[in-house]
N, C-alpha and C positions, 0 to 999 in steps of 0.2 A: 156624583157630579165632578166635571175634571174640573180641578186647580187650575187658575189661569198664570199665564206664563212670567211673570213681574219683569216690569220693564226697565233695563239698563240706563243708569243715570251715569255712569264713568263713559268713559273712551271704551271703544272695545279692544281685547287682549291683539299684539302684534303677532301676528306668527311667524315666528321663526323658524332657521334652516340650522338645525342642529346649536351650537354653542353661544353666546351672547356674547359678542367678544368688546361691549359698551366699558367703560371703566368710568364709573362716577365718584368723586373725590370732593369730602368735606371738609376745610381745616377750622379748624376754631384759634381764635386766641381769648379767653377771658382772665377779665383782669378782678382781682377783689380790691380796694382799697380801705386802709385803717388809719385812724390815727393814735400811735405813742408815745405819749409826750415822756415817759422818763426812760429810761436805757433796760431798767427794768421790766418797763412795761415791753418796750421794742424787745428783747430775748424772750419774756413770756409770750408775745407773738407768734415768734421765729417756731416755737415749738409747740404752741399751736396748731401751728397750720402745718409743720413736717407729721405732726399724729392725725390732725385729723384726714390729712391727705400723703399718705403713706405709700408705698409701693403697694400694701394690700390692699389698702381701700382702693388706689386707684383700681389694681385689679379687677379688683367685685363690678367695683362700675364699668368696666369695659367689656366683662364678663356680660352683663345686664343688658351693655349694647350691643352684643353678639347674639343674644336671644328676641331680643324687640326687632331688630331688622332679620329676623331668621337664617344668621349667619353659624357654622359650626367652625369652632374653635379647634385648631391643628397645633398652637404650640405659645406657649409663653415664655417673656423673659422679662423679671424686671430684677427692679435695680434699687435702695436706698443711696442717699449722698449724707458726706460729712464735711461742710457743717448742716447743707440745710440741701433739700429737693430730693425728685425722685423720678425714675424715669420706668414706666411699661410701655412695650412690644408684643402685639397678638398679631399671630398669623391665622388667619380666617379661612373657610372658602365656602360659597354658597348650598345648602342644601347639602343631600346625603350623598357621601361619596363611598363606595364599596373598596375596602382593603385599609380604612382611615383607623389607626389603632386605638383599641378598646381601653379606657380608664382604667389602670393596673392589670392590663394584660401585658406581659411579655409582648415588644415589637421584633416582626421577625425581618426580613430583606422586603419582598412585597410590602410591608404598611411602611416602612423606612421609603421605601422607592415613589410609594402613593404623596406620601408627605412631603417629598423633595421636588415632586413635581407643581407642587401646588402654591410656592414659597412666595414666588410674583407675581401670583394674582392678586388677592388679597390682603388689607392688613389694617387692625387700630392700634394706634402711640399714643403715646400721652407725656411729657416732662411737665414740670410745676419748676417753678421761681420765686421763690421767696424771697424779699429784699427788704431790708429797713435804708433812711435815710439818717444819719447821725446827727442831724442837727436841726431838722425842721420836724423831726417826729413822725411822718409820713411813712407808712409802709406797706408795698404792695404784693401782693400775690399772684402770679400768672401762671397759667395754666394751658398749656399747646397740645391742642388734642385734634390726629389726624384721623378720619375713618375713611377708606377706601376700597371698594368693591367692584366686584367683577360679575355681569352674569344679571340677572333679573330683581336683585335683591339691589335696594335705595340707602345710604346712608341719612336720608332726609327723617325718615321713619323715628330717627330716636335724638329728633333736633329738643322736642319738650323735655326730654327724661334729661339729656345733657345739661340744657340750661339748669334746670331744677334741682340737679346733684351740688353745681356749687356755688348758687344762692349768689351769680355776680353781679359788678355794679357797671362793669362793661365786657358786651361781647362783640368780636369782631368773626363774619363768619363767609368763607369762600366756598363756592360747590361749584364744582364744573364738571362738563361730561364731554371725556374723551375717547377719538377710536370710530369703530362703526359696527356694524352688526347689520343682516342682509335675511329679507322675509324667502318666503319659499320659491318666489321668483327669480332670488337674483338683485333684487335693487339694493340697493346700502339703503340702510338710515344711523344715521348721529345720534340721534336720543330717541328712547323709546317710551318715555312719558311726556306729560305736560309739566311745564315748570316757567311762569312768569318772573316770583319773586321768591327770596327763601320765605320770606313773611308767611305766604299764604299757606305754610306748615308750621303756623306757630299758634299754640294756643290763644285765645281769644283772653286768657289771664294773664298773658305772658307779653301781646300785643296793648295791651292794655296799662302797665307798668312801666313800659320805655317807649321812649322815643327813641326810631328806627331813621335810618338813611339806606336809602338803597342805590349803586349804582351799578346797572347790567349792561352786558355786551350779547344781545340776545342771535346775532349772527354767529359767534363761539362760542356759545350755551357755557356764557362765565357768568355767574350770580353772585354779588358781594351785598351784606348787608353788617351794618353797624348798629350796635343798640348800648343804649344807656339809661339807669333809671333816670324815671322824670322825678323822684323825691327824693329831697338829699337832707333824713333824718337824722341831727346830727348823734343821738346818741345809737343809733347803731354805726358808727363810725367809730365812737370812743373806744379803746379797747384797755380795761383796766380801772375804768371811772365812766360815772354820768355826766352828762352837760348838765343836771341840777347841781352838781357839785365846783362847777368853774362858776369866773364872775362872768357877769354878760357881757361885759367889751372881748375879756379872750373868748367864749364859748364864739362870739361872729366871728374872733379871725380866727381862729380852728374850720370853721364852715368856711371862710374865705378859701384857706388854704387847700382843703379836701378839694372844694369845689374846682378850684385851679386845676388840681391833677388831674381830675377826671376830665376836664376841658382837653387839657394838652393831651393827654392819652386819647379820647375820645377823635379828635380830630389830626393827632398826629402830627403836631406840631407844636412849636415851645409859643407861648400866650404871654406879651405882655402886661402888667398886670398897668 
């Protein structure tokens, strides 16, 4: 007996006239925040967060998001800083390209020539910022991380894995789609998915934990979304000590104070108290 044909619940595929020449652009800023109350604690921070987010860790993870949105990776560069950050650059380009050189093979003129072709289309960045404050104990993390793509392939795809790499307490996140691309007729089109809200590619674990703001420009296909956790647990704040271990008048102004920065960062403006 024939197998019945299962019926399409997406959009059906655009067809296209040769190359996709759409350009879809993600940027992130997430921010972590901590509190250090002794100068000690602020430098065991600082180094901290330059190991745990190092030029190779960032790597791995950008690596990770070159495979989730089935991007192939044409060339790395990163960078450690002294005293504190680090910066990686991947140049990407969609799917299989013939003449793109072989993982320790000798590059000859051909894959040198494939790969210089390919330089501005694609690419993921990433810097981190590390900061303390010297006198109220506050110390923040950020982390600007751009992925941009050319061609059929979404940077949307590995919005869950991003977040979930580093565990923030705010993220601020832009996608737009530039350029056009034209079906086998001839007509242009601007975008060749659906796309309301970034939200609506966020895990349901992950929509669930923060509170979002969205505001869109859907005639420019700009999508901007804001998010912040909705629990502000002071002892995953503490970094070096428990809030069992302060008295209860400082444990609330330590919670005062966190909560302030994530306020002013969150909305982007200075809050007074």
């Amino acid at each position: 007996m024939a197998k019945a044909k299962p019926k399409r619940t997406d959009n059906p595929k655009l067809k296209l006239l040769g190359f996709n020449n759409l350009t879809k652009s993600l940027s992130f800023n997430i921010y972590d925040i901590c509190y250090a109350r002794t100068k000690q604690h602020q430098q065991e921070y600082i180094e901290y967060i330059d190991e745990a987010y190092n030029a190779e860790r960032l790597t791995a993870i950008l690596t990770e998001v070159a495979r989730i949105i089935g991007a192939n990776i044409l060339n790395v560069a990163r960078q450690d800083y002294d005293p504190q950050g680090a910066s990686v650059t991947m140049l990407i380009s969609e799917g299989h390209l013939d003449g793109l050189p072989t993982p320790g093979k000798k590059k000859d003129k051909v894959e040198k020539d494939s790969v210089v072709a390919h330089l501005d289309k694609s690419h993921i960045t990433v810097h981190t910022y590390p900061e303390t404050h010297p006198d109220n104990g506050i110390s923040t993390f950020r982390a600007d991380i751009d992925v941009s793509t050319c061609g059929k392939i979404s940077p949307l795809k590995a919005l869950n894995y991003l977040i979930k790499s580093f565990e923030s307490d705010i993220v601020v996140m832009d996608y737009r789609v530039r350029g056009f691309t034209r079906n086998v007729r001839g007509m242009k089109h601007f975008i060749d998915h659906s796309v309301e809200s970034i939200q609506d590619f966020l895990s349901a674990e992950i929509r669930n934990r923060y509170q979002m703001i969205d505001v869109n420009v859907y005639q420019e296909f700009i999508f901007h979304t804001k998010m912040r956790l909705k629990e502000l647990d002071l002892d995953t704040y503490l970094f070096g000590e428990g809030a069992s271990e302060l008295p209860p008048r400082e444990a609330k102004k330590i919670h005062e104070n966190v909560n302030h920065e994530i306020s002013e960062i969150f909305y982007g403006m200075n809050i007074s108290r």
